[in-house]
C-alpha beads as a LAMMPS data file, in Angstrom:
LAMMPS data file: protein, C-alpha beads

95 atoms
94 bonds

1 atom types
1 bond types

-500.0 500.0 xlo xhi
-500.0 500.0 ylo yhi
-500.0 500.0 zlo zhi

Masses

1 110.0

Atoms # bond

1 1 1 -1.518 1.581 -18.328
2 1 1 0.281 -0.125 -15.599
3 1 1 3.968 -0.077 -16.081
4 1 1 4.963 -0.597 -12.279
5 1 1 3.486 -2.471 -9.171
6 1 1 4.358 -1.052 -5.485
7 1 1 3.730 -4.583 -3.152
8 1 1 3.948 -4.214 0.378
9 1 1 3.457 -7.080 2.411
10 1 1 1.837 -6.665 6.240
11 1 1 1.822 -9.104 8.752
12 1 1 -1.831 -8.164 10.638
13 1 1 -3.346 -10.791 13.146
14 1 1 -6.565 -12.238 12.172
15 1 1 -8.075 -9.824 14.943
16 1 1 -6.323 -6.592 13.751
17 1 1 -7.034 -7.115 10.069
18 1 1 -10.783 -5.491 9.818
19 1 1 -8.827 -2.296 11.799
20 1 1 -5.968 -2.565 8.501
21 1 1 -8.655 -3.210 5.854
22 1 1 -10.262 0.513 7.645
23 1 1 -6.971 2.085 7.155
24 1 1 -7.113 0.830 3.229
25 1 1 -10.525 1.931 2.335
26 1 1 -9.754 5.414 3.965
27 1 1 -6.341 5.922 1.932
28 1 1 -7.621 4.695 -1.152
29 1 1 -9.826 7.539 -3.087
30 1 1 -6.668 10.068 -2.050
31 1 1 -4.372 7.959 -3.138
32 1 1 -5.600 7.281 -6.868
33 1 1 -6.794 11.109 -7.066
34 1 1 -3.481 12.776 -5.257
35 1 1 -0.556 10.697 -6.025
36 1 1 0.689 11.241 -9.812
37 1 1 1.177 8.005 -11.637
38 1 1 -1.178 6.083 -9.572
39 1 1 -3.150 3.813 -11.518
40 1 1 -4.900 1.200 -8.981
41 1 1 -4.874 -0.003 -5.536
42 1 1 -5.941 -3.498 -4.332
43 1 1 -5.881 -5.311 -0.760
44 1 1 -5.045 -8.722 -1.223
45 1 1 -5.640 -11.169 1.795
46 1 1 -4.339 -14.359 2.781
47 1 1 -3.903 -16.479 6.137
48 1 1 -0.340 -15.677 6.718
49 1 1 -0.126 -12.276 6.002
50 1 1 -1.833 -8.965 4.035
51 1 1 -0.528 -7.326 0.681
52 1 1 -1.602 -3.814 -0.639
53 1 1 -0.827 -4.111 -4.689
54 1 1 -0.309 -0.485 -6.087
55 1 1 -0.177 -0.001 -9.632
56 1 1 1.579 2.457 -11.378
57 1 1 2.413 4.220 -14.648
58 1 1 5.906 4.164 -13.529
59 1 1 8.902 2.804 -11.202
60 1 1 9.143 6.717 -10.200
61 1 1 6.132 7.057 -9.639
62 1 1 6.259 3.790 -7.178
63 1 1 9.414 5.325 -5.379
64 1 1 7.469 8.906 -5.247
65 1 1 4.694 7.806 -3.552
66 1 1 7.041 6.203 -0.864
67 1 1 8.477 9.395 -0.157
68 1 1 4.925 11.025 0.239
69 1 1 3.266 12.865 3.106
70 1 1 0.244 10.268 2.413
71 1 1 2.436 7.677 3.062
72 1 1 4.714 8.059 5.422
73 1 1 2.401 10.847 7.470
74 1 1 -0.895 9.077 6.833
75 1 1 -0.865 5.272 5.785
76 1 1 2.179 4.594 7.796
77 1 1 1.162 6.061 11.076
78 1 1 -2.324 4.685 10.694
79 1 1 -1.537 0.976 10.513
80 1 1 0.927 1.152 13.004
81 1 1 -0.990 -0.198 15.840
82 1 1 -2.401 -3.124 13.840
83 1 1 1.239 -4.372 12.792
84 1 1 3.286 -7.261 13.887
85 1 1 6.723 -6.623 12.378
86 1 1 8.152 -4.618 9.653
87 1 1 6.334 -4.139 6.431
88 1 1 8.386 -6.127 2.873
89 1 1 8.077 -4.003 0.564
90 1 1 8.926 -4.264 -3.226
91 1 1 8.916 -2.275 -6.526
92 1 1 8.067 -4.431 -9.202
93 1 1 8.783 -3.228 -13.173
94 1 1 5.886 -4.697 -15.593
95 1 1 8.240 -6.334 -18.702

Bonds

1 1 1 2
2 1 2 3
3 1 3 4
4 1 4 5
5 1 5 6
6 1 6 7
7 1 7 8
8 1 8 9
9 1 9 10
10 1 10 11
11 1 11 12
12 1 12 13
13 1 13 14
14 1 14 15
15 1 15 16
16 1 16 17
17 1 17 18
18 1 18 19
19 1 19 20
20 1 20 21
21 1 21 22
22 1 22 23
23 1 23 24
24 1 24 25
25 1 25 26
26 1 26 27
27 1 27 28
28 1 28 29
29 1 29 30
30 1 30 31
31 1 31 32
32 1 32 33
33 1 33 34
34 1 34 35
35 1 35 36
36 1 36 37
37 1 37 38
38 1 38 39
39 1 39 40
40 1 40 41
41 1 41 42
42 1 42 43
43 1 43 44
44 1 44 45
45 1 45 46
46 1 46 47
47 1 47 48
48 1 48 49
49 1 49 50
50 1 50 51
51 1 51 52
52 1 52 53
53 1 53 54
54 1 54 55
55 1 55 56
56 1 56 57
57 1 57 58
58 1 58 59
59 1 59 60
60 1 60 61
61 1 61 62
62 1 62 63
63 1 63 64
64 1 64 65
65 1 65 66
66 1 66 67
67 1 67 68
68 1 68 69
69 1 69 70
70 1 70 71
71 1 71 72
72 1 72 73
73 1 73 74
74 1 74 75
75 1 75 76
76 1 76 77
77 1 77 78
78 1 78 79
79 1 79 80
80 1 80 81
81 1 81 82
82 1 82 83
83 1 83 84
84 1 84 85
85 1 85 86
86 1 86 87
87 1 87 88
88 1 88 89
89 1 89 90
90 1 90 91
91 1 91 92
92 1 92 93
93 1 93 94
94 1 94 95
């Protein structure tokens, strides 16, 4: 059950965002079978901007997974080049 929601928020120009969407697929089978607590991972996309939605069984397990090798030494440095700007990202407690 999903008790938490990881949403991080990517500004990606309309020509990088196929390259992004590459670096989501490829994370996304590790992620829900490595990173305890993980419970679901979506890519959401929009014309302003891209959000990855992670779902959680727990707000530690949200602030876990941002401490991570896969995240910091895997998603992170993948998406770099496709960037524009700093990620906005938010922990988000399901009442």
């Amino acid at each position: 059950m999903i008790k938490a929601y990881l949403e991080i928020t990517l500004q990606v120009e309309e020509a990088n965002r196929a390259g992004a969407a590459g670096i989501y697929n490829k994370y996304k089978t590790p992620f829900l079978e490595t990173i305890s607590g993980a419970v679901s991972k979506e890519l959401l996309l929009h014309v302003e901007d891209v959000q990855v939605l992670h779902g959680f069984n727990s707000v530690e397990s949200a602030q876990e997974y941002l401490m991570s090798d896969l995240f910091n030494n895997g998603v992170v440095t993948a998406l770099k080049p496709y960037l524009k700007g700093h990620p906005d990202i938010k922990i988000y407690h399901v009442a």
